[in-house]
C-alpha positions in Angstrom: -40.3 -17.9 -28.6 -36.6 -16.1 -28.1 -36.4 -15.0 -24.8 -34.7 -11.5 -24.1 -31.3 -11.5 -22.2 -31.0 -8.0 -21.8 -32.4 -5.0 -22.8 -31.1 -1.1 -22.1 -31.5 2.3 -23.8 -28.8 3.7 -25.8 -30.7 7.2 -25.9 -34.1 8.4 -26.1 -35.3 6.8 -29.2 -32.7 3.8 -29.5 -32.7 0.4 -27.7 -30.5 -2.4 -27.3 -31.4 -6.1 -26.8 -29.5 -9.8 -26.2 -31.6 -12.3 -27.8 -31.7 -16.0 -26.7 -30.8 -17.1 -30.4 -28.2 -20.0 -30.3 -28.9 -21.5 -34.1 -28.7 -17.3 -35.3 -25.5 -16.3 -33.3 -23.8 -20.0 -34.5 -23.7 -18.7 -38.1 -24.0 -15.0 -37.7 -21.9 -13.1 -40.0 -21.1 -9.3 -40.5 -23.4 -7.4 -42.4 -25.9 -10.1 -42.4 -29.4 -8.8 -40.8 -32.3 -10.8 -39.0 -36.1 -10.9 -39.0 -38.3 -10.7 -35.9 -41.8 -10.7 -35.2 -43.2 -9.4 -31.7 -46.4 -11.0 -31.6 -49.0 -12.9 -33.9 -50.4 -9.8 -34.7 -46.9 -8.1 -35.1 -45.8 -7.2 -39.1 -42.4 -8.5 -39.4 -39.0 -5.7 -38.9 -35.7 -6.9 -40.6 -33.2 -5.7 -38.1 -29.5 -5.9 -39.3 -27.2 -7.8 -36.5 -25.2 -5.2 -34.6 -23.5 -8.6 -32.3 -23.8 -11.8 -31.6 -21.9 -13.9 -29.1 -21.7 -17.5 -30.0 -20.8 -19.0 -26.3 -23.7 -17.4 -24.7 -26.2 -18.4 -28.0 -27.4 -14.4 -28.2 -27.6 -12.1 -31.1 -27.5 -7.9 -30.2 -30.1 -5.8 -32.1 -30.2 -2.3 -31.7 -33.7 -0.3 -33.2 -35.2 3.7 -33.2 -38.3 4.2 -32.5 -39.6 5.2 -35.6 -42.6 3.0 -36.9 -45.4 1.5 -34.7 -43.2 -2.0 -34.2 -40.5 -0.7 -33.2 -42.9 1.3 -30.4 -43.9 -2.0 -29.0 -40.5 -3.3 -29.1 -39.2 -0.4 -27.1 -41.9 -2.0 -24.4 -40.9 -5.3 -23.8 -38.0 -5.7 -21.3 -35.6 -8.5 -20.1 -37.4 -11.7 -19.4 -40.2 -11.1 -22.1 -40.3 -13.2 -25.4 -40.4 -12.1 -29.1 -42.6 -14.4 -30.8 -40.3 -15.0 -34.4 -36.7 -14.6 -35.2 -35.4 -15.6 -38.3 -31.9 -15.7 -39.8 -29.1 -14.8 -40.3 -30.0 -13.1 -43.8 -28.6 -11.8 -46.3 -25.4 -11.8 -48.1 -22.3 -11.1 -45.5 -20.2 -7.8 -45.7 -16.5 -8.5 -48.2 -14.1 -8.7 -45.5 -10.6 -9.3 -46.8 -7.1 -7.2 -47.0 -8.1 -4.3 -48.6 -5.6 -1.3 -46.7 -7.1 1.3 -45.2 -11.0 1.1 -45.0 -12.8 4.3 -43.6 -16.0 3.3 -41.9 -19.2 5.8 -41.6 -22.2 5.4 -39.6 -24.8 7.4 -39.1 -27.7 7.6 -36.1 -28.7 3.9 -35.8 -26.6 2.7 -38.6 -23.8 2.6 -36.2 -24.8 -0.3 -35.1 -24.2 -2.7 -37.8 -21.2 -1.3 -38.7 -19.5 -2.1 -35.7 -19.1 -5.9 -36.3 -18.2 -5.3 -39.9 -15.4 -2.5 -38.6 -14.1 -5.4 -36.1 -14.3 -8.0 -39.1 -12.3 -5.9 -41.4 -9.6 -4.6 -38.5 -9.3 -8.5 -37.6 -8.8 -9.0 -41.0 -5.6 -6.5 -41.4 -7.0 -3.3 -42.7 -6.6 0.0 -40.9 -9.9 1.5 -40.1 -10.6 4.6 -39.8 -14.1 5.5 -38.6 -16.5 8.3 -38.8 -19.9 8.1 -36.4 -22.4 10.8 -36.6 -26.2 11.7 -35.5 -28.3 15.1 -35.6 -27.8 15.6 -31.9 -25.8 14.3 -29.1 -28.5 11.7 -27.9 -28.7 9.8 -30.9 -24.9 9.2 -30.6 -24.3 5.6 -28.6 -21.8 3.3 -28.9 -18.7 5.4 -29.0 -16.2 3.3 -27.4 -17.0 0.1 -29.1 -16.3 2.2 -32.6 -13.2 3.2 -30.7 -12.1 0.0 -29.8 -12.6 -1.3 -33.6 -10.6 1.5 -35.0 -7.3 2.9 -35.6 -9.0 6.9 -36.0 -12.2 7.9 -34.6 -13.7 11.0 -35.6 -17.2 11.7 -33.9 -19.7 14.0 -35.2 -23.4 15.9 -34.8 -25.2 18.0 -37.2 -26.2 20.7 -34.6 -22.9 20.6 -32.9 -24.5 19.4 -29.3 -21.6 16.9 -28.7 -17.9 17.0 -30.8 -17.2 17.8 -34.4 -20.4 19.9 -35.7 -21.3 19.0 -39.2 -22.1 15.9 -41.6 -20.2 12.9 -41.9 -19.3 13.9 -45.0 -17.2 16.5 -44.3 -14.2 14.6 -42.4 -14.7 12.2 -45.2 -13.7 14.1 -47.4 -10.5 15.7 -45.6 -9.8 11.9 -45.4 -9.7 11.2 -49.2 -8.0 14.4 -49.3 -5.0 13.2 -47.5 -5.0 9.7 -47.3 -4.4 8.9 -50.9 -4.4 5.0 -49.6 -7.9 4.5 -48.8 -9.7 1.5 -50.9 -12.7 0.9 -49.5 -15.5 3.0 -47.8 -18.6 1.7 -45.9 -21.6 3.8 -45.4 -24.6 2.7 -43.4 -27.0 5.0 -42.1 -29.8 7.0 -43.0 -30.6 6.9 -47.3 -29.9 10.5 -47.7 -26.4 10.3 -46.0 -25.8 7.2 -47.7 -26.0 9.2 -51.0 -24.0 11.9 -49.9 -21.2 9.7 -48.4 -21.3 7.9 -52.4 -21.4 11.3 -53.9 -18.4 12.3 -51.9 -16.5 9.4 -52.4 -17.1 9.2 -56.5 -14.9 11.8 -57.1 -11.4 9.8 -56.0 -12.6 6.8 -57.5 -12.9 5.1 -53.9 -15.0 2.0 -54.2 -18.0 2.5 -52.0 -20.3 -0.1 -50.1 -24.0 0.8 -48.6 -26.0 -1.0 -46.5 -30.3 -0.7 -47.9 -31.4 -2.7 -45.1 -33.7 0.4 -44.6 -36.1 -0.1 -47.7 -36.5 -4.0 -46.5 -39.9 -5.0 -45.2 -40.7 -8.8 -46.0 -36.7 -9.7 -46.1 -37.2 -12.8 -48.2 -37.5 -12.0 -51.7 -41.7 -12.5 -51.8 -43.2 -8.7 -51.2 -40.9 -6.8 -53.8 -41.0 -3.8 -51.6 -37.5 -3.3 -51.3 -36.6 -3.6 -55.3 -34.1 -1.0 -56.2 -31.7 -0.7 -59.0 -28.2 -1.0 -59.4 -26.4 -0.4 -62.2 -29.5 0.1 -64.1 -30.7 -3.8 -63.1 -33.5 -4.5 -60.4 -32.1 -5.6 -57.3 -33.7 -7.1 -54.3 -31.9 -5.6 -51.0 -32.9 -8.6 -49.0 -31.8 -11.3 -51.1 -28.9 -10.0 -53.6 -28.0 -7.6 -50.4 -28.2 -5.6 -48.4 -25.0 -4.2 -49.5 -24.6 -2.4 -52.8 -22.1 -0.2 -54.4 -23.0 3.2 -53.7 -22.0 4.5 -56.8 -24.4 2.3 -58.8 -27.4 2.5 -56.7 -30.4 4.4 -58.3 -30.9 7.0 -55.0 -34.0 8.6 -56.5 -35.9 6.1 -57.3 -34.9 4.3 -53.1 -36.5 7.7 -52.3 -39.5 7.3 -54.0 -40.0 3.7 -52.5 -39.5 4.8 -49.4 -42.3 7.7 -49.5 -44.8 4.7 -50.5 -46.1 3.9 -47.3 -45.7 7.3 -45.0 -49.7 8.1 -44.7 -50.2 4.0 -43.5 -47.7 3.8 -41.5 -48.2 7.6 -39.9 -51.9 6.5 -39.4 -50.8 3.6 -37.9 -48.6 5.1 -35.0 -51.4 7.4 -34.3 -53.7 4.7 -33.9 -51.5 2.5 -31.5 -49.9 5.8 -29.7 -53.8 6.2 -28.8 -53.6 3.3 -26.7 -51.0 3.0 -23.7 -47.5 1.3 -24.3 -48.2 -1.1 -21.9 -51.5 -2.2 -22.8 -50.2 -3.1 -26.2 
């Protein structure tokens, strides 16, 4: 059982938890992601690590609302337990001297690119960062980015809060100007994952995306989160969950993500018909 430490709301859909985890946070690495289960009925949710704090023993996990797990994780509170937690997983981010390194998260994805922006700073490169969301309440974490980063441009599709627009649009003006830039990281929703690759192909920039998304079992065993890269299968779990953008077969990630929509939809329904509490 891993008790919770702390537990707050970073907006309406998004929460934030310290996890009693010592073994997890003692070999934590950026970029690497972890695996939880709530209960023994639970399914399991890969989660990619968005902190962890050695000293105290606790790992930071950030999750939407999105899927019925993730509603009964936004129930528990400090003091419950999570039944499972396994990790760390995955291959860690690259973090060496590249120059400058522009990083872009988007919505949720903002959370696991904050230790890999504070790995890659640490390491000597200059960061400049782009965060984005649809609306102002999905934004969070805007002064940690900050903190991580040399720039900081901020932006929302509908224009409630800052720059309006898509992250790909200050991207851009970057690559534009800043002939300098060798690296870009990307982690957010699939769709702006594409775009921010698409962008970025153009100046020959190398690219890195997080699939952590497409992941269900996170060991290697279900195959549900196979994607190609560079025309060879892939498993994002175990040979990621970082790829290069520019290799990464986007249609065919889209088409596995559509797979299980009606289930899980029917799902949701089926839980939201009970009370959160009761669950």
């Amino acid at each position: 059982m891993y008790r919770i430490v702390t537990k707050e709301k970073l907006g309406p859909v998004t929460d934030f938890m310290e996890v009693e985890a010592p073994e997890v946070a003692k070999k934590a690495k950026p970029g690497q992601f972890v695996v939880i289960r709530i209960d023994e009925v639970g399914e399991r949710i890969p989660l990619t690590l968005a902190d962890w704090d050695d000293n105290e023993g606790t790992v930071s996990l950030v999750a939407m609302q999105v899927g019925t797990s993730t509603h009964k994780l936004a129930c528990l509170k400090a003091g419950d337990h999570i039944l499972n937690l396994v990790g760390p997983l995955g291959l860690p981010s690259e973090i060496e001297r590249f120059g400058t390194v522009v990083c872009v998260g988007g919505g949720v994805g903002i959370a696991p690119l904050f230790p890999i922006a504070r790995a890659l700073r640490q390491a000597g490169n200059k960061i400049v960062s782009i965060i984005g969301a649809r609306e102002k309440g999905l934004l969070f974490w805007e002064e940690r980015m900050r903190s991580v980063s040399d720039e900081l441009i901020v932006t929302t599709d509908d224009g409630s809060y800052a720059r309006k627009g898509l992250v790909t649009e200050p991207l851009k003006e970057i690559l534009e100007r800043d002939k300098q830039v060798k690296r870009v990281i990307a982690i957010g929703p699939a769709i702006m994952m594409k775009f921010c690759s698409a962008t970025t192909k153009p100046f020959g920039v190398h690219t890195i995306v997080s699939l952590n998304s497409i992941m269900v079992d996170g060991t290697g065993m279900c195959g549900c989160c196979r994607v190609s890269v560079g025309d060879v299968t892939k498993f994002a779990c175990v040979d990621g969950p970082e790829f290069d953008g520019h290799k990464v077969d986007w249609a065919l990630l889209f088409k596995r993500q559509q797979i299980y929509l009606a289930e899980e939809k029917r799902s949701l329904e089926l839980w939201q018909s009970c009370h959160c509490q009761d669950a």
